[in-house]
Each structure stands twice: as C-alpha cells, then as structure tokens.
N, CA and C of each residue as an Amber inpcrd file, in Angstrom:
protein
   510
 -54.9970000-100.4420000  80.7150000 -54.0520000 -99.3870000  80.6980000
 -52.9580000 -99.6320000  79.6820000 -52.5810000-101.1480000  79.5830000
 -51.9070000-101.4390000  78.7550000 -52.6120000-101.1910000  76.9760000
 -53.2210000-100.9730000  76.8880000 -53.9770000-101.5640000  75.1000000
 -54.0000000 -99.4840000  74.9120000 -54.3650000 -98.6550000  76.1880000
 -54.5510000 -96.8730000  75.8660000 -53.0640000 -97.1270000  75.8320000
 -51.9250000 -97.1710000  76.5270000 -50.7700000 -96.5870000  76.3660000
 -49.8350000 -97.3270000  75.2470000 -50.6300000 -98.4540000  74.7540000
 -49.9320000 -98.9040000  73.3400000 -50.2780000 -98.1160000  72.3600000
 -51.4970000 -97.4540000  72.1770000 -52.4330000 -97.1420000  71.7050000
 -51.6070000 -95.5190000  71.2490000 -51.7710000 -94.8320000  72.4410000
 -50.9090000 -93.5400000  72.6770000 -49.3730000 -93.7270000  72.2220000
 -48.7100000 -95.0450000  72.3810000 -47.3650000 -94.8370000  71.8900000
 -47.5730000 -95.1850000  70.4020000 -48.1070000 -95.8500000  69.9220000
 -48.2020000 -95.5700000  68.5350000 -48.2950000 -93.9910000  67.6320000
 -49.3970000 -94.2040000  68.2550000 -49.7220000 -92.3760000  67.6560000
 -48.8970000 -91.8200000  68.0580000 -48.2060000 -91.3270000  68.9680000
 -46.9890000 -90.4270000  69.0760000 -46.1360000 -91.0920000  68.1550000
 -45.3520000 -92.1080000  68.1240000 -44.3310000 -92.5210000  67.2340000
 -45.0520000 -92.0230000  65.8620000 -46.0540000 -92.3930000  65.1230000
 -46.7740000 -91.9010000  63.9420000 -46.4020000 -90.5270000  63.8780000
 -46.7070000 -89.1930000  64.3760000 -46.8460000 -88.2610000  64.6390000
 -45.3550000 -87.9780000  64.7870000 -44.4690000 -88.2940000  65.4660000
 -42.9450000 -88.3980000  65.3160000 -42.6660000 -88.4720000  64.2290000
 -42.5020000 -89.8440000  64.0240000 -42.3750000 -89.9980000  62.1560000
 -42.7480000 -89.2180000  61.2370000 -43.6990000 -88.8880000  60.8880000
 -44.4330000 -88.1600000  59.9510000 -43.1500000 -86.3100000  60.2220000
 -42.7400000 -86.0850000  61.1040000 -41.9810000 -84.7320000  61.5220000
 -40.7400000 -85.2940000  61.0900000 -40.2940000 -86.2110000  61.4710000
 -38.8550000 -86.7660000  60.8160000 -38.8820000 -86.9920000  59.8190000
 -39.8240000 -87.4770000  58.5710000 -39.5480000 -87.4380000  57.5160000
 -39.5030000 -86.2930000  56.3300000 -40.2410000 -85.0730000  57.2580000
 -40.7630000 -84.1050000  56.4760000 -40.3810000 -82.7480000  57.8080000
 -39.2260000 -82.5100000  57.8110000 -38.9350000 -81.9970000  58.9120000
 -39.5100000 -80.3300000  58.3510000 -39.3960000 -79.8550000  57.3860000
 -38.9300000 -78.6250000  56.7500000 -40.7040000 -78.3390000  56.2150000
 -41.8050000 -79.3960000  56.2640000 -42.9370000 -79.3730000  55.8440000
 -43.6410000 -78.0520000  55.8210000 -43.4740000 -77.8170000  57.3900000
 -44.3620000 -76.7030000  58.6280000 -43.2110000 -75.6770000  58.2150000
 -42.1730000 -75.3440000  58.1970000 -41.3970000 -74.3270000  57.6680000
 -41.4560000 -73.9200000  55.9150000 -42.2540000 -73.4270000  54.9580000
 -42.1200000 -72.6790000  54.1270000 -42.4310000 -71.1650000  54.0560000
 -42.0550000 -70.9990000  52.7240000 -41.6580000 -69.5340000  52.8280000
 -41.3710000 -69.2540000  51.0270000 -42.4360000 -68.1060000  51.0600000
 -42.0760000 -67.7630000  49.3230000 -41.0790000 -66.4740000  49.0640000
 -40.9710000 -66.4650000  47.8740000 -40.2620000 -64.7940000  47.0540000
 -40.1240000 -64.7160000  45.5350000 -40.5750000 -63.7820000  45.6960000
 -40.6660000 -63.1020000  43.6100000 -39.6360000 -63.1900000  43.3240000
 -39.5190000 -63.3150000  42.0460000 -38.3280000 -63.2770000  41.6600000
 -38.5120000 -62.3780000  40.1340000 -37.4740000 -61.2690000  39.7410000
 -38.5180000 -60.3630000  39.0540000 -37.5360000 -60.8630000  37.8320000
 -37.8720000 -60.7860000  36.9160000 -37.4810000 -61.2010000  35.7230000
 -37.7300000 -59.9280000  34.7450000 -36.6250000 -59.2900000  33.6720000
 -36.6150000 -58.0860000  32.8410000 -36.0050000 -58.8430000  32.0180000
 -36.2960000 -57.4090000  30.6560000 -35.5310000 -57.9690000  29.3260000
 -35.4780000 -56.3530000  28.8990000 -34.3780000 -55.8190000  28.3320000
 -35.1330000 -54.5880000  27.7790000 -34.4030000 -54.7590000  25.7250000
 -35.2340000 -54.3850000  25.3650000 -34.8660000 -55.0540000  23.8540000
 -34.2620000 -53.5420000  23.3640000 -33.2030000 -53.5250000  22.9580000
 -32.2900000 -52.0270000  22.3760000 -33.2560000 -51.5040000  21.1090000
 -33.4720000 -50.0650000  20.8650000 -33.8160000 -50.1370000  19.2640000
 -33.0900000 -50.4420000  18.2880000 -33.1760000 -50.9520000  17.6030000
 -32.0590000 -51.4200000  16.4350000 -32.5920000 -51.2710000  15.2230000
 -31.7170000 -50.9220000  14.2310000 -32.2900000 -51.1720000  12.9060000
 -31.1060000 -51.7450000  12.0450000 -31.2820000 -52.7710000  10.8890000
 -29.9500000 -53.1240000  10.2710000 -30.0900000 -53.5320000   8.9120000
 -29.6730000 -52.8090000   7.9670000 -29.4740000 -52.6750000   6.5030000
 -29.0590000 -54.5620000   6.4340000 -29.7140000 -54.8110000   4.6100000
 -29.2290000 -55.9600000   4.5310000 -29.6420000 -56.0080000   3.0180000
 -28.7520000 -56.7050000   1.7590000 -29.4080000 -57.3860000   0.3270000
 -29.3770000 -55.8440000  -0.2220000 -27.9590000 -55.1510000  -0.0440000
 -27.9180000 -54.5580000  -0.8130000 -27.7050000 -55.0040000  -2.8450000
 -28.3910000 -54.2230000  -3.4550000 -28.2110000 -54.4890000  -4.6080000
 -27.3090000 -53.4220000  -5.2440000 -26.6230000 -53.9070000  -6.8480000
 -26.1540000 -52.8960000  -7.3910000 -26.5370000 -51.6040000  -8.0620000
 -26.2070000 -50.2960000  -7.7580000 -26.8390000 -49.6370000  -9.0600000
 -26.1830000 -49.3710000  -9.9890000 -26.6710000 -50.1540000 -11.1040000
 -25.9110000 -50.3920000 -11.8730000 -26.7110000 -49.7200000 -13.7050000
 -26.2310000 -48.9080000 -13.3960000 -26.3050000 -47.2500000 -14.6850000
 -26.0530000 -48.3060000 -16.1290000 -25.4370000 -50.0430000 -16.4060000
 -25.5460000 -50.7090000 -17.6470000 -24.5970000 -50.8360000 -18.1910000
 -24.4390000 -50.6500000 -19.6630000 -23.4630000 -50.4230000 -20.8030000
 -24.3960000 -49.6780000 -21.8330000 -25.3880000 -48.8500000 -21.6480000
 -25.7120000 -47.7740000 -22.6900000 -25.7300000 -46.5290000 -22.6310000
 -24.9570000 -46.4530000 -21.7250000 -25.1580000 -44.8280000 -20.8640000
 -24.4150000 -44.2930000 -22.0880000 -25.2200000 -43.0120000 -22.5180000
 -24.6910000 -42.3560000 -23.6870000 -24.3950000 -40.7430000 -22.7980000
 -23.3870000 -40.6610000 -22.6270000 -23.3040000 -39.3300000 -22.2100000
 -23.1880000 -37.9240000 -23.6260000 -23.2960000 -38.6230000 -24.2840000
 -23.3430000 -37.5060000 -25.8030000 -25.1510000 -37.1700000 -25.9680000
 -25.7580000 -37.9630000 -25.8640000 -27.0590000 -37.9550000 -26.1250000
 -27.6850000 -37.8600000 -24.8750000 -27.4700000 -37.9310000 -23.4370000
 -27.9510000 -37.8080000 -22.2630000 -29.1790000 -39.2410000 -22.2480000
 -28.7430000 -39.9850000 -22.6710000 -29.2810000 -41.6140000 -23.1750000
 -29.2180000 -42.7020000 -21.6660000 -29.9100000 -43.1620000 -21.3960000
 -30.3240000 -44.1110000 -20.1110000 -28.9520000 -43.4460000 -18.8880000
 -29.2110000 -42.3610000 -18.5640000 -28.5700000 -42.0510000 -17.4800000
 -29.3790000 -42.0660000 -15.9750000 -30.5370000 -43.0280000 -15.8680000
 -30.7030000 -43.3950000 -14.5730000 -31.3000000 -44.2650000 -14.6660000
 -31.0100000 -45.3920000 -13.3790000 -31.3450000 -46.4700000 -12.5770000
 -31.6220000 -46.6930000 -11.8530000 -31.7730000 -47.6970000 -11.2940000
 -31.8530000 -48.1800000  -9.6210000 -31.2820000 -49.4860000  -9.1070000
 -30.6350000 -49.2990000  -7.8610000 -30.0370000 -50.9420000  -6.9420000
 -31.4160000 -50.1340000  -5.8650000 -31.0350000 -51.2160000  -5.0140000
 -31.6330000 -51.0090000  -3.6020000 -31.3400000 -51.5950000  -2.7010000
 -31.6860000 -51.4870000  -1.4090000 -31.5150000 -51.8370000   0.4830000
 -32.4890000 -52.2670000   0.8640000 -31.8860000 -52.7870000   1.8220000
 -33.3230000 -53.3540000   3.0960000 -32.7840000 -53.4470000   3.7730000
 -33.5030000 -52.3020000   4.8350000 -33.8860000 -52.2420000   6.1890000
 -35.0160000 -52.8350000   7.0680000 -34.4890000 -52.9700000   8.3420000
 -35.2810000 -53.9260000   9.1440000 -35.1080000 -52.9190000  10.4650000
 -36.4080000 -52.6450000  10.9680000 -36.1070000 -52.0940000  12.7040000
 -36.9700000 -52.9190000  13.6550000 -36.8180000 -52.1760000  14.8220000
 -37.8380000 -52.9490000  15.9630000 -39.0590000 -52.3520000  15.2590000
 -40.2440000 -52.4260000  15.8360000 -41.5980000 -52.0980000  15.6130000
 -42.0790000 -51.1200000  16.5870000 -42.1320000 -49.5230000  16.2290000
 -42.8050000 -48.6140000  16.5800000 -41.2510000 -47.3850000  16.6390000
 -40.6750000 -47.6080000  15.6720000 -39.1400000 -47.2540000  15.1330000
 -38.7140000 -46.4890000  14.0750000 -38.2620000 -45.6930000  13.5770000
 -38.2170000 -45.4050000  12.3930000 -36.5290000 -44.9570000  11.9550000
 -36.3960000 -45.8480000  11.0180000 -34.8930000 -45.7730000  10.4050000
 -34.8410000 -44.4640000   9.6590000 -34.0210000 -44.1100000   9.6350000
 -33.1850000 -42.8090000   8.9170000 -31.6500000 -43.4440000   7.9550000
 -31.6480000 -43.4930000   6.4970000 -30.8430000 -44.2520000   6.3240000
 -30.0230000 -43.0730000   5.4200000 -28.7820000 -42.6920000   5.5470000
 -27.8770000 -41.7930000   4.5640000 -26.8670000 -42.8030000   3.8800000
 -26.6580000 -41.7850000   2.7310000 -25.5000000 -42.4280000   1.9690000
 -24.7460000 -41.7870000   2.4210000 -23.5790000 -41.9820000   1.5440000
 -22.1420000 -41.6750000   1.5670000 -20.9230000 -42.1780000  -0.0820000
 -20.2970000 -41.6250000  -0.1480000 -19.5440000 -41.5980000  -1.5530000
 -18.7770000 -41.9650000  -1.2050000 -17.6250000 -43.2470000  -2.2790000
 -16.2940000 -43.6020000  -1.3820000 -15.3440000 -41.8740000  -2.9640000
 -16.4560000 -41.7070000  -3.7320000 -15.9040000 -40.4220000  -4.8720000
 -16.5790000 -39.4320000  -4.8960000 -16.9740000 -39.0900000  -4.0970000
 -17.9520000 -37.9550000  -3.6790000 -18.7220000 -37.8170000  -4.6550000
 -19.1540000 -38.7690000  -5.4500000 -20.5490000 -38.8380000  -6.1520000
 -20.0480000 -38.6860000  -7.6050000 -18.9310000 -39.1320000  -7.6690000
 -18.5080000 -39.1090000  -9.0890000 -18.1800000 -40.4100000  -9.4580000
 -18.0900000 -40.7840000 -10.7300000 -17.9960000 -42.5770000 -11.2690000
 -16.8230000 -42.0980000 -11.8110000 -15.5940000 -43.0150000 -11.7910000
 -14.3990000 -42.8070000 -12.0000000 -13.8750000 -43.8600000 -12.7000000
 -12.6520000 -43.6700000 -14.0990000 -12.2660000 -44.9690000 -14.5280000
 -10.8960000 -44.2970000 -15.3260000  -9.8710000 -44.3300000 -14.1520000
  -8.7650000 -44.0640000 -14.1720000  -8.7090000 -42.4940000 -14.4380000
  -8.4440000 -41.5270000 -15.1060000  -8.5150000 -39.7830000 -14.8520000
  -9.6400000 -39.9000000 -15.3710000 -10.6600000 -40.3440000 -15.9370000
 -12.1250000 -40.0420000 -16.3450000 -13.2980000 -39.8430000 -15.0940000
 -14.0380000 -39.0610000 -15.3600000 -15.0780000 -38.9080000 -14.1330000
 -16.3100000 -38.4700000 -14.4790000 -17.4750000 -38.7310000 -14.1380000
 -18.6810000 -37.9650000 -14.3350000 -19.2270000 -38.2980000 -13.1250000
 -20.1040000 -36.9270000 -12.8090000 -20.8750000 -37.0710000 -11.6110000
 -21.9990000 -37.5950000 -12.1500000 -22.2990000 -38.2390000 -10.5810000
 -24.1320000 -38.4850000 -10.5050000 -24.2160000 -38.4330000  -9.5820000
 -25.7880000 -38.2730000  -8.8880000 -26.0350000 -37.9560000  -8.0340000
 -27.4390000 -38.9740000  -7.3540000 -27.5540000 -39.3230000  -6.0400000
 -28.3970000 -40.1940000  -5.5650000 -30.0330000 -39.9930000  -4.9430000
 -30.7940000 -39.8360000  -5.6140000 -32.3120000 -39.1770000  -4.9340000
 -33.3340000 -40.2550000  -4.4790000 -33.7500000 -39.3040000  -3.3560000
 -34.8010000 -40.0370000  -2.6530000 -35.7890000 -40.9880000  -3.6580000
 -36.2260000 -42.3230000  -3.2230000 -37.3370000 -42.3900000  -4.0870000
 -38.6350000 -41.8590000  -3.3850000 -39.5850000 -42.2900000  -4.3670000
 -40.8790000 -41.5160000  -4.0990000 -41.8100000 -42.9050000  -3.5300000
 -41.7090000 -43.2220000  -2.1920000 -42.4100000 -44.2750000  -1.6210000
 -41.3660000 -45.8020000  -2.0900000 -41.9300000 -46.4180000  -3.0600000
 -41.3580000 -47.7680000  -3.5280000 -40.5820000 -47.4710000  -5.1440000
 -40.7300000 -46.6020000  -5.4740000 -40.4110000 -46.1710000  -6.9270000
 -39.4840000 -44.6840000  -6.9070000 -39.0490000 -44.6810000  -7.8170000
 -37.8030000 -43.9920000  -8.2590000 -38.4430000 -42.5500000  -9.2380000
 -38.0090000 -41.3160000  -9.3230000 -39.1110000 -40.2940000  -9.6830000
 -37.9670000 -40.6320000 -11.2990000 -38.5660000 -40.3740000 -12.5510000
 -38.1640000 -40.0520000 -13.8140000 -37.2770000 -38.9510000 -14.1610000
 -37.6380000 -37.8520000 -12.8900000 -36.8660000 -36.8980000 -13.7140000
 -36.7080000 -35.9390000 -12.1970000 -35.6020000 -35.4490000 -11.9450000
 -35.7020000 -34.4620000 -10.7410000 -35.2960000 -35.5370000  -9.6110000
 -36.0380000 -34.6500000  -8.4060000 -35.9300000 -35.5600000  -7.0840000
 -35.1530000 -34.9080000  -6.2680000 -35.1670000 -35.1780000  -4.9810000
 -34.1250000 -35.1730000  -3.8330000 -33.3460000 -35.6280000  -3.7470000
 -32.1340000 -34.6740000  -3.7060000 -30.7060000 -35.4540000  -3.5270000
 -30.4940000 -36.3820000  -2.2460000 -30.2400000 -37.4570000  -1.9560000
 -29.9270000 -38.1810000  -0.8590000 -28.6420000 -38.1540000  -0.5590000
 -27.9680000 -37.9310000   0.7530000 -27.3700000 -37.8610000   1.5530000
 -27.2610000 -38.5850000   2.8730000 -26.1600000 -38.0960000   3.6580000
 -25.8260000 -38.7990000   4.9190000 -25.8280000 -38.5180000   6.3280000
 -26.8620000 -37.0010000   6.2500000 -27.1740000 -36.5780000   7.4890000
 -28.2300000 -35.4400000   7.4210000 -28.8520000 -35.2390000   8.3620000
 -29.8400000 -34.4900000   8.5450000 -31.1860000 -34.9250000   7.8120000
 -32.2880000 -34.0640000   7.1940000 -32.9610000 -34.3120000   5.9760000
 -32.6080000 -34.6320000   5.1780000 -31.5370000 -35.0670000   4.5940000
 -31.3770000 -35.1820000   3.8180000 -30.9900000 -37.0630000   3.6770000
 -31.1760000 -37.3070000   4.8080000 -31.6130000 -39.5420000   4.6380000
 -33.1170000 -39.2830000   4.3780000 -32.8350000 -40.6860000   4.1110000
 -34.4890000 -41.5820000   3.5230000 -34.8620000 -41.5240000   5.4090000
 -35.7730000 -41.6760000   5.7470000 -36.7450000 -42.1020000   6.6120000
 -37.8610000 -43.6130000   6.1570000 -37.6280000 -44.3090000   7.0260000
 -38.7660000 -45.3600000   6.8070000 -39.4380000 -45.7540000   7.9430000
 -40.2600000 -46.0040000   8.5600000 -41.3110000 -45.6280000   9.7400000
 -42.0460000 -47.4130000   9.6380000 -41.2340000 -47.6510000  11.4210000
 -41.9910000 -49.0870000  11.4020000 -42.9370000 -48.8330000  12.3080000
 -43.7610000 -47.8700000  12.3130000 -44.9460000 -47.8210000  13.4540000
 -45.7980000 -49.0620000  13.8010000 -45.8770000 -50.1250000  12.8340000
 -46.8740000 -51.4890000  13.0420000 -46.5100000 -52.2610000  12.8170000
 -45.3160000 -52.4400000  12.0630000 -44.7610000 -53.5840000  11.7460000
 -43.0130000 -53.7590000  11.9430000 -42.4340000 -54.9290000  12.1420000
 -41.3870000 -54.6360000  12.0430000 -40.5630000 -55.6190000  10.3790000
 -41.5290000 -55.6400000   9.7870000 -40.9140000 -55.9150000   8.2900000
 -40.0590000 -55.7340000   7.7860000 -39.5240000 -55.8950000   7.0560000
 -38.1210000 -55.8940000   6.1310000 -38.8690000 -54.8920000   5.0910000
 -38.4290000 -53.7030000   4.4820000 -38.8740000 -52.9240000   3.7730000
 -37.3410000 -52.9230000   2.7960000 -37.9260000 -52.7810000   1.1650000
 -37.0460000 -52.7850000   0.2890000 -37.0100000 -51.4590000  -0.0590000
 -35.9970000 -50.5700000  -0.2150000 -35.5100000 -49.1100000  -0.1250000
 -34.6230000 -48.8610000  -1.7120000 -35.5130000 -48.2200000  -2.9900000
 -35.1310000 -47.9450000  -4.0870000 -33.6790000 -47.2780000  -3.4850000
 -32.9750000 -47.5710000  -4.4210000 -31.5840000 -46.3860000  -4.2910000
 -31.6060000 -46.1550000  -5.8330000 -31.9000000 -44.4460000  -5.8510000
 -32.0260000 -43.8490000  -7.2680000 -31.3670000 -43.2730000  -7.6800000
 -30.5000000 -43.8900000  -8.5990000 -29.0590000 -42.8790000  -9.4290000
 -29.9980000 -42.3310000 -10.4800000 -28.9370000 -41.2050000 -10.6940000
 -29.0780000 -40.0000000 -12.0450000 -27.6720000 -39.3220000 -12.2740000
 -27.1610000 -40.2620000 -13.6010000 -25.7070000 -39.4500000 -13.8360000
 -26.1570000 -37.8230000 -14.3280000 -26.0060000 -37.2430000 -14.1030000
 -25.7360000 -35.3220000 -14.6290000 -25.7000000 -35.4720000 -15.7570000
 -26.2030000 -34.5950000 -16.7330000 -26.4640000 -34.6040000 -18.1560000
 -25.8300000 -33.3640000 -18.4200000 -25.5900000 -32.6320000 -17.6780000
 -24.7550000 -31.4560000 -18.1930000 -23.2180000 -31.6360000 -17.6510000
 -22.5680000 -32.4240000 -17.8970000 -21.2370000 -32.6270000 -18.1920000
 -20.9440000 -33.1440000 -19.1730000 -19.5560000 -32.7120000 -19.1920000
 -19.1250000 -33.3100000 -20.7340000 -19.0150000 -34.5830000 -20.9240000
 -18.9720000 -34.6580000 -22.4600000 -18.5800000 -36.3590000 -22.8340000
 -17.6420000 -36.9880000 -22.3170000 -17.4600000 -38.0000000 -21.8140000
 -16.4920000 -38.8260000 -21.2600000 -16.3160000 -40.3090000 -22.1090000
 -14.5550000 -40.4460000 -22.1360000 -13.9990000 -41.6440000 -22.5070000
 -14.8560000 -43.1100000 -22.4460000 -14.6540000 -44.1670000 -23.5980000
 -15.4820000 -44.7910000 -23.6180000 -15.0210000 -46.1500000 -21.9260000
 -15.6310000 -46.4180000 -21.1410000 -14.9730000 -47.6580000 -20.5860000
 -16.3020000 -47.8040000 -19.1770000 -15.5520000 -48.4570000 -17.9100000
 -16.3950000 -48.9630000 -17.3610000 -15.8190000 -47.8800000 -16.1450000
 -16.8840000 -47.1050000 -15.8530000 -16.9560000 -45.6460000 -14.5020000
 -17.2010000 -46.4180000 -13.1960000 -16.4740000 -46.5320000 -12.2130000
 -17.3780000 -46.7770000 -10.7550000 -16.9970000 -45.9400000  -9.1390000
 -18.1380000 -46.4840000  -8.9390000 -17.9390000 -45.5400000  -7.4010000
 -18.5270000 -46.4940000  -6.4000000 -18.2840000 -46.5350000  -5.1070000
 -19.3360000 -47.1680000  -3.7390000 -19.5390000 -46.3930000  -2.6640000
 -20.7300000 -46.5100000  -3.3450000 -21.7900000 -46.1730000  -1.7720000
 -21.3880000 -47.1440000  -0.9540000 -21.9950000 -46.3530000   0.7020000
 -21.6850000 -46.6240000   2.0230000 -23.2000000 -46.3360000   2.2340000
 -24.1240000 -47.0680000   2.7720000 -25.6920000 -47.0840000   3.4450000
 -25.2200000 -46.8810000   4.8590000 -25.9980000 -46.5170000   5.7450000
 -25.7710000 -46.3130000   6.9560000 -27.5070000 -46.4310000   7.5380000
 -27.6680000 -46.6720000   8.8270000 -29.0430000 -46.4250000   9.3960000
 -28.8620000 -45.7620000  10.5720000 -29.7510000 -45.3240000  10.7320000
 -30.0740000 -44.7190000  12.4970000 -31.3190000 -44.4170000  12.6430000
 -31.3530000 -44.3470000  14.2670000 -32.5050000 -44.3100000  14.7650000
 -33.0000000 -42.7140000  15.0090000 -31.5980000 -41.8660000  14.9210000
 -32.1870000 -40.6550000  15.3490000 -32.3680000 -40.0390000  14.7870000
C-alpha cells in the first residue's frame, strides 16, 4: 500500500507541477489584428530645366525664336497628372520697359512641334496630361517656348520671365 500511494503521490505532485509551472497553458485564446495602409494619389514635379530662347534670338528676322527646358513628373501608378503653367509676366519676357511675348505649347508626345501647337496653360484643357496607367516612372515633360514673330523689334539685352509648373490629379 505503501510503494501504490508513493507511487500516486508522485504522479499527482508531477501533474501539480507541470500546472504550476505553466499555469496559463490550458487557457489560450486568439485575435486578428487587421492591419491597413491607404497610399494618397500623388503626383510631384521635379529637375525642372531652363527654357532658355539663347543669345540669337533675332526678333528683326524672326531668327531662333523657339526652344525647349523641361519637367518631370512622377505619380502613383494607374494615375494621371495634369500639369499647367502659369506666368510670373503673363507670358511676356521683360528687361526693364522692354517686352515681347511668347507663348508656351503643348509638346507632341516627347518632342516639341516646329511650328504652331497648343498653347499651354493652367487649367482645364488646356494642361499637359501624362497617364501612369502601368507604370509609375518618372516621365520627362518638353516645355515648348515660341517667342511671337509678329511683334515689334525689341531693345538689344537679356528678356526674362518664370514659369510656375503645377500638377494635379484632377
């Protein structure tokens, strides 16, 4: 009787023990935990260049009166930027009372048209559109000056103006 009830107090103490060390074992219990992100659309101009019309602009002869600087835009992917200008001279190059207009046109894909074009602007149809349906790449965006050839001759010196780029999504 003695060797079963040593026998039995072991195993209970075992069986004790094993609950005292691991009291919380037989008690678990799960839960989700939900995790979000929501990513904003964004798009953001960057490496603007100058457009910079030179030192041969002949306004007597209507002689290298267009160029190109350019932008880059970047959006999320499946996005499409809308980018307008803006004039800090409402589209005129200025150098002290001297002025001649020019004016800023769409390019034609990656390139700049020779002659003509769409005037670019800062709202409505009248921004560039660039369409990141597959990619979200950095796309380089011609900006195409054309000083006006039908104004008069202007004083000899150095004309300037700044553009303002802008983007949006809508």
């Amino acid at each position: 009787m003695k060797l079963f009830s040593l026998k039995a107090g072991v195993a209970l103490a075992t069986v004790a023990a094993s609950y005292a060390v691991t009291p919380h074992a037989l008690a678990q219990s799960t839960a989700t935990i939900p995790v979000t992100a929501t990513v904003a659309a964004t798009c953001r101009l960057s490496s603007p260049s100058t457009l910079d019309f030179g030192k041969a602009v002949d306004t007597v002869n209507n002689a290298n009166l267009r160029n190109q600087g350019a932008v880059t835009v970047q959006c999320n992917r499946g996005q499409t930027g809308f980018i307008g200008l803006a004039s800090l001279n409402s589209f005129a190059l200025r150098a002290g009372t001297e002025s001649m207009t020019y004016n800023v046109v769409k390019p034609t894909g990656a390139t700049c048209p020779t002659e003509g074009g769409t005037i670019w602007r800062n709202t409505g149809a009248d921004r560039v559109s660039v369409s990141f349906a597959s990619s979200a790449e950095p796309v380089v965006v011609p900006v195409c000056g054309a000083i006006d050839p039908n104004q008069p001759a202007v004083q000899a010196g150095t004309y300037t103006d700044t553009l303002t780029a802008t983007v949006s999504i809508n």
